[in-house]
C-alpha positions as CSV (number, residue, x, y, z in Angstrom):
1,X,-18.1,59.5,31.0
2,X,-21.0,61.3,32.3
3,X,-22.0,64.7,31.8
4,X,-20.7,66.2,34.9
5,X,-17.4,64.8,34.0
6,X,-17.6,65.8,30.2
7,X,-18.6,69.3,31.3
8,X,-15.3,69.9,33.9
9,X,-13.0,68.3,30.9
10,X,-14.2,70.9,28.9
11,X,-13.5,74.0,31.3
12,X,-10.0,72.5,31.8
13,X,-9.2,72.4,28.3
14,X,-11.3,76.1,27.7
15,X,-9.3,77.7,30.6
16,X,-5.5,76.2,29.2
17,X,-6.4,77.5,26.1
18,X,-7.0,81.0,27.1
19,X,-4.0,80.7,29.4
20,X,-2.3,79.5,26.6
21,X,-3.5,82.3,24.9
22,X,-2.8,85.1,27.3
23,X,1.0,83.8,27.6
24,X,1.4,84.2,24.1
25,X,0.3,87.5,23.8
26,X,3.3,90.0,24.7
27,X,3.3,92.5,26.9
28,X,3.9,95.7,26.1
29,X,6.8,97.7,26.0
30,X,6.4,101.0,28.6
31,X,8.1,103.9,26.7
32,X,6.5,106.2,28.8
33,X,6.9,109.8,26.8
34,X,10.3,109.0,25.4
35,X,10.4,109.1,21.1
36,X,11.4,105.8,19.8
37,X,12.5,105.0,15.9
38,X,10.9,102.1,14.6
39,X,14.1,100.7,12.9
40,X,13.4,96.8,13.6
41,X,10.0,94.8,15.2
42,X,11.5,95.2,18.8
43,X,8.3,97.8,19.5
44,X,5.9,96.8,16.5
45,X,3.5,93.9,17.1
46,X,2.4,93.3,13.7
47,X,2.3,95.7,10.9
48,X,-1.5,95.2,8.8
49,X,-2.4,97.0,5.5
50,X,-0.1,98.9,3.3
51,X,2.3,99.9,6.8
52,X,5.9,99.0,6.6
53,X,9.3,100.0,7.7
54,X,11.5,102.1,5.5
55,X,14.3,103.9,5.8
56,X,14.5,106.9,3.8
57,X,17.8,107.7,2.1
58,X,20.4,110.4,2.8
59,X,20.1,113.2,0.4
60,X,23.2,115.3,0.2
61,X,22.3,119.4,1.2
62,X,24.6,122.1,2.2
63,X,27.7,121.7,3.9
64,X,27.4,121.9,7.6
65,X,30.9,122.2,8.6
66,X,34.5,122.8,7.4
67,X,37.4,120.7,9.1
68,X,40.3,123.0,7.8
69,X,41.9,124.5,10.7
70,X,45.7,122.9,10.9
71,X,45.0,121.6,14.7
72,X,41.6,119.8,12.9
73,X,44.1,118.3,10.9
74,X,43.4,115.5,7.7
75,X,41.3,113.0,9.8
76,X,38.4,114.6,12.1
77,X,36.5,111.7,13.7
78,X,34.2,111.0,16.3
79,X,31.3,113.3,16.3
80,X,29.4,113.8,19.4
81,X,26.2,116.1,19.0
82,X,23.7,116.8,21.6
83,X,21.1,119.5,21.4
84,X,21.7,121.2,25.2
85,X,18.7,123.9,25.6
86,X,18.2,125.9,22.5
87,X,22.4,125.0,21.8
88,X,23.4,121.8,19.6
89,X,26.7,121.6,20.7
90,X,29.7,119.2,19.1
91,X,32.9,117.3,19.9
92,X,35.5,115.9,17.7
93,X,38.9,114.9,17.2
94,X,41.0,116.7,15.6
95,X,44.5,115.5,14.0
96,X,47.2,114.6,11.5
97,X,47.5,111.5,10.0
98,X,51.3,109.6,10.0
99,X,52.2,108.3,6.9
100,X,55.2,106.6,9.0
101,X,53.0,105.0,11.6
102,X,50.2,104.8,9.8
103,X,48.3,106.1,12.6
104,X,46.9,109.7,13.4
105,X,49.4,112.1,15.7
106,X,49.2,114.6,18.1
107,X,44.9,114.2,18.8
108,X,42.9,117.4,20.3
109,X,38.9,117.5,21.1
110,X,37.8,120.3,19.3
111,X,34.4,122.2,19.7
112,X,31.8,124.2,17.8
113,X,28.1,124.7,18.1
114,X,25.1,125.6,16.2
115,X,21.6,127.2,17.2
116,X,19.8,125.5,14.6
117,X,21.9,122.6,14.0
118,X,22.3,123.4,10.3
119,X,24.8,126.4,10.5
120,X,27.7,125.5,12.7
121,X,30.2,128.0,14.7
122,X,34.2,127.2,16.3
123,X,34.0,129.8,18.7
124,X,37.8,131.0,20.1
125,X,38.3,129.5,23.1
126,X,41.7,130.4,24.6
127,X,41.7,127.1,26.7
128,X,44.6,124.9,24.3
129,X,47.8,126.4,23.0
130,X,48.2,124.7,19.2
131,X,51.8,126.1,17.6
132,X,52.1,128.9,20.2
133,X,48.5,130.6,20.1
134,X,45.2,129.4,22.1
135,X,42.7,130.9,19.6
136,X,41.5,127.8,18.5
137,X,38.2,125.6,19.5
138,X,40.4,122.7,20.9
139,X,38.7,121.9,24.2
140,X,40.7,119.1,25.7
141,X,44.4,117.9,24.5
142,X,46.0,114.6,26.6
143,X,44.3,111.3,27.6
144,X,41.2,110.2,26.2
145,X,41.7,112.7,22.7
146,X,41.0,109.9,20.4
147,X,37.9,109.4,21.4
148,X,35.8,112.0,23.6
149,X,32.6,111.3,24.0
150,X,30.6,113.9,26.3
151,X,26.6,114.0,27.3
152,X,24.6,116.2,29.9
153,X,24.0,114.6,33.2
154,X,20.3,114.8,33.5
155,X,20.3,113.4,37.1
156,X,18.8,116.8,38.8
157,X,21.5,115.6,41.9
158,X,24.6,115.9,39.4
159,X,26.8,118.4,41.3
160,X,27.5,121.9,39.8
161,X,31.2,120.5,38.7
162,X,29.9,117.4,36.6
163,X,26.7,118.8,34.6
164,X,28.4,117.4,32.0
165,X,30.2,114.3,31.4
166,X,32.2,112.1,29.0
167,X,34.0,108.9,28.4
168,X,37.1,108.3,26.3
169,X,40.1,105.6,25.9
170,X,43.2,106.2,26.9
171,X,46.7,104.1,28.5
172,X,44.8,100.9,30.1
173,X,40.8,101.8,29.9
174,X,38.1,104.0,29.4
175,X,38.9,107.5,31.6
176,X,36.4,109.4,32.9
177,X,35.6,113.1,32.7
178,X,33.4,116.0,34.0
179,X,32.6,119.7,33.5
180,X,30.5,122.4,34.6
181,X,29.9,124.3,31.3
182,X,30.4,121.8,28.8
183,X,33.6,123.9,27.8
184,X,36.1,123.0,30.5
185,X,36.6,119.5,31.4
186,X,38.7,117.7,33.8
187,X,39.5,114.2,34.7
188,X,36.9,112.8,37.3
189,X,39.9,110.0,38.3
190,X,43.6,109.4,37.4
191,X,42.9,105.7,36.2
192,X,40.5,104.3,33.9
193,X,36.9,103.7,35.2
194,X,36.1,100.7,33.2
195,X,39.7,98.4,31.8
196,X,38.1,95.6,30.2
């Protein structure tokens, strides 16, 4: 082998292992300005020194908010909270649980809000009658009470009508709904948007 040979062996090997290198080396993940937990190594590289995950552990504080109205019921589940502006606000079901059928009866979406997120409000909404009166904070009673699930559309084209919208199960699928105010809500279609 003469030199000139040994020489363009050499910057073939050199050059695969930097490629080699470079492959190996992960790109990273764009984020842009969003905030990200670091729960698992999905974003983390490597962690050097004395750095390490931890989660730190609940510590019980003040109570937040009572489920004691009889339309709440004995089994309020499903808690949606989303901070909208300087307003957190929150969905729930509300209901009664059957001994009999061992499953709950008669499920509302109720409503209440907070400015802080701490101290929590069920404003009188006059929008569900519950044993003959509407002062309650039950939002939404018929399909898709089991499980309401709402968020703010923050697609700037999202017509006036669906500036808010949720998800929930009912007869055959997942049914979709919309409201302007995050208050009133309707049904966006008569049949489930999404059956499997």
């Amino acid at each position: 082998m003469n030199g000139r040979t040994w020489f363009v062996m050499v910057a073939i090997v050199l050059c695969a292992c930097c490629l080699s290198a470079a492959a190996e080396r992960p790109t990273p993940i764009d984020i842009g300005s969003r905030l990200e937990l670091f729960i698992d190594d999905y974003l983390i590289d490597r962690l050097e020194g004395k750095a390490e995950l931890r989660l730190h552990h609940p510590e019980p504080q003040e109570i937040a908010i009572v489920h004691d109205a009889p339309w709440e019921g004995c089994v309020c589940c499903y808690h949606t909270v989303f901070a909208d502006g300087d307003l957190f606000r929150m969905y729930y079901r509300g209901a009664n649980w059957d001994p009999d059928s061992r499953k709950p009866e008669h499920q509302v979406v109720c409503y209440a809000e907070s400015r802080d997120g701490i101290r929590w409000t069920k404003p009188e909404l006059g929008i569900v009658e519950f044993d003959g009166s509407k002062k309650n904070n039950i939002i939404w009673d018929g399909v898709g009470s089991h499980n309401f699930a709402p968020m703010k559309d923050a697609n700037p084209a999202a017509k006036p009508e669906a500036k808010y919208k949720a998800i929930a199960s009912g007869k055959g699928g997942l049914f979709a709904f919309q409201s302007p105010d995050a208050i009133h809500w309707s049904l966006m279609a008569d049949k489930p948007v999404i059956t499997k």
